[in-house]
C-alpha positions in Angstrom: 171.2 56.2 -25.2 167.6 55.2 -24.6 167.5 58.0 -21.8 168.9 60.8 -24.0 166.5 59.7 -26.9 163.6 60.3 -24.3 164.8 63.4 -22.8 164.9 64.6 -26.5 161.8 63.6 -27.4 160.3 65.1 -24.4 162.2 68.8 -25.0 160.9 68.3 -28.5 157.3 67.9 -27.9 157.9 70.6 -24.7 159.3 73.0 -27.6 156.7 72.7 -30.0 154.1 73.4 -27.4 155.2 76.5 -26.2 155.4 77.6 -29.8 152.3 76.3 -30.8 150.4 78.0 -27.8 152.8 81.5 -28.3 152.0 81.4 -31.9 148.1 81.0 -31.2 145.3 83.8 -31.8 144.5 84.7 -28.1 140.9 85.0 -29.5 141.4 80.8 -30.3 142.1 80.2 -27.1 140.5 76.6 -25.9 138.2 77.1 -22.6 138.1 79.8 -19.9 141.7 80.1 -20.0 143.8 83.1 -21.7 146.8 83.0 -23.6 149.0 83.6 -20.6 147.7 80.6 -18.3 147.9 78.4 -21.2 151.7 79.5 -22.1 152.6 78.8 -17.9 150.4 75.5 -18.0 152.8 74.7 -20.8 156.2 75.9 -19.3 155.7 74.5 -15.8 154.5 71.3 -17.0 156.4 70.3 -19.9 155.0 67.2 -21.4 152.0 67.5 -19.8 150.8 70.6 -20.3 151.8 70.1 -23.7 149.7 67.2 -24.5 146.8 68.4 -22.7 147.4 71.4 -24.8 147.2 69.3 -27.5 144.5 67.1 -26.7 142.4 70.8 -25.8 143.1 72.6 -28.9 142.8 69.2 -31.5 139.0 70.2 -31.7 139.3 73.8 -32.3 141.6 73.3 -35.4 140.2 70.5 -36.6 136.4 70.7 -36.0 135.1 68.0 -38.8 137.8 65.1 -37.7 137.7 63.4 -34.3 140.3 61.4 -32.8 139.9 57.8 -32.8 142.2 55.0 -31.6 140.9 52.1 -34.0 137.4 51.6 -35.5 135.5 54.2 -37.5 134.7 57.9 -37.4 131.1 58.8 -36.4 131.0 61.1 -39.5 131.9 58.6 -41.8 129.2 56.6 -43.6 129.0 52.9 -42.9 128.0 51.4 -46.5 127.5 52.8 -49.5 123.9 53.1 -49.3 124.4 55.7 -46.2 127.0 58.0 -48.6 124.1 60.5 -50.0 126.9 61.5 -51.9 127.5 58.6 -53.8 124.0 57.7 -54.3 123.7 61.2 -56.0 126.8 60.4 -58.5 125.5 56.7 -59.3 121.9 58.2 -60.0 123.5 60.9 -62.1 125.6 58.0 -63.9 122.8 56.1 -64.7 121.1 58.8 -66.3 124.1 59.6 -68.2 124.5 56.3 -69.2 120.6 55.8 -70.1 121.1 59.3 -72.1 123.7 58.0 -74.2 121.9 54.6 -75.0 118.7 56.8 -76.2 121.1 59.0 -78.4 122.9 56.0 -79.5 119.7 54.4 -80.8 118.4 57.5 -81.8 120.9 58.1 -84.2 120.2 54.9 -85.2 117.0 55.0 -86.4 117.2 58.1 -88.2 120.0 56.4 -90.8 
């Protein structure tokens, strides 16, 4: 049973690269190699010309994520303080806030 689940999974993955690489702009095509030397590196290896299909290509369709077994992504900020982004919506918070406070006590003054 274990053996048949294996084999399966392997013809799976086998499967979906030779589709994946068929189905694949030749002009997308990862390193010095064409379409046609990818889609043999595929067929005569199965698994592993698969996942080093996989592992080739992960960069090209994905350029802003990395892969990363455990810990953080170099893009992502540490702390808040390193987020430019949210340093930009807090200080544009503030203001609103301090804008609202002014109109708030503006309003009352004027009664």
């Amino acid at each position: 049973m274990v053996r048949a689940a294996i084999f399966l999974l392997a013809l799976a993955v086998w499967l979906y690269g030779i589709v994946d690489c068929a189905r694949t702009d030749g002009a997308e095509m990862p390193g010095h190699l064409g379409k046609t030397a990818w889609l043999l590196l595929v067929i005569f290896l199965p698994v592993v010309g698969t996942i080093i299909w996989i592992t080739v290509m992960w960069p090209y369709r994905h350029p802003q994520r990395t892969i990363t077994f455990g810990g953080r992504s170099p893009q992502q900020p540490v702390a808040p303080n390193d987020d430019t982004d949210f340093l930009d919506r807090l200080d544009n918070q503030l203001k609103f806030q301090e804008w609202e406070r002014e109109q708030r006590n503006d309003d009352g003054d004027a009664k």
